[in-house]
N, C-alpha and C positions, 0 to 999 in steps of 0.2 A: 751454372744454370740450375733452378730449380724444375721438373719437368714435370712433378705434381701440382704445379701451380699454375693459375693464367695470368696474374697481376708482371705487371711489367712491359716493358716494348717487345714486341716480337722481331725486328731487324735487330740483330747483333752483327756489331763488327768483330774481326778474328783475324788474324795474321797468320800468314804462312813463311817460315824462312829458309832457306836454301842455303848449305854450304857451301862457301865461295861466289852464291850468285846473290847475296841480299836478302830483301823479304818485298810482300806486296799485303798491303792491305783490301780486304773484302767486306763488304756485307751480307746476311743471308738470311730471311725473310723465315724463322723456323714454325710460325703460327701458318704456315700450308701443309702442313703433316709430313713434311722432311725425314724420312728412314734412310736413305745414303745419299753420302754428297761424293761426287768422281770429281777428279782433277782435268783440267784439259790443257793443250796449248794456253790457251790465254783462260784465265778465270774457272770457274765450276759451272758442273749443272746438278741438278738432284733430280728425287724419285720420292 
């Protein structure tokens, strides 16, 4: 990701994978001023 730039799509997908358990795919919207993303049970939220 470039983070001094605005050219581009702001939804990036990202993968998260887990030993033993697979992986899941996400998207996350990072053009709403995104500074932490948490894990949860099912999916993310941010801040």
């Amino acid at each position: 990701m470039d983070w001094n730039s605005d050219d581009g799509d702001c939804i990036v997908p990202f993968r998260v994978k887990w030993r033993d358990y697979g992986s899941e795919d996400f998207k996350l919207d990072w053009c709403k001023g995104v500074s932490n993303v948490y894990m949860k049970d099912k999916g993310f939220s941010y801040d």
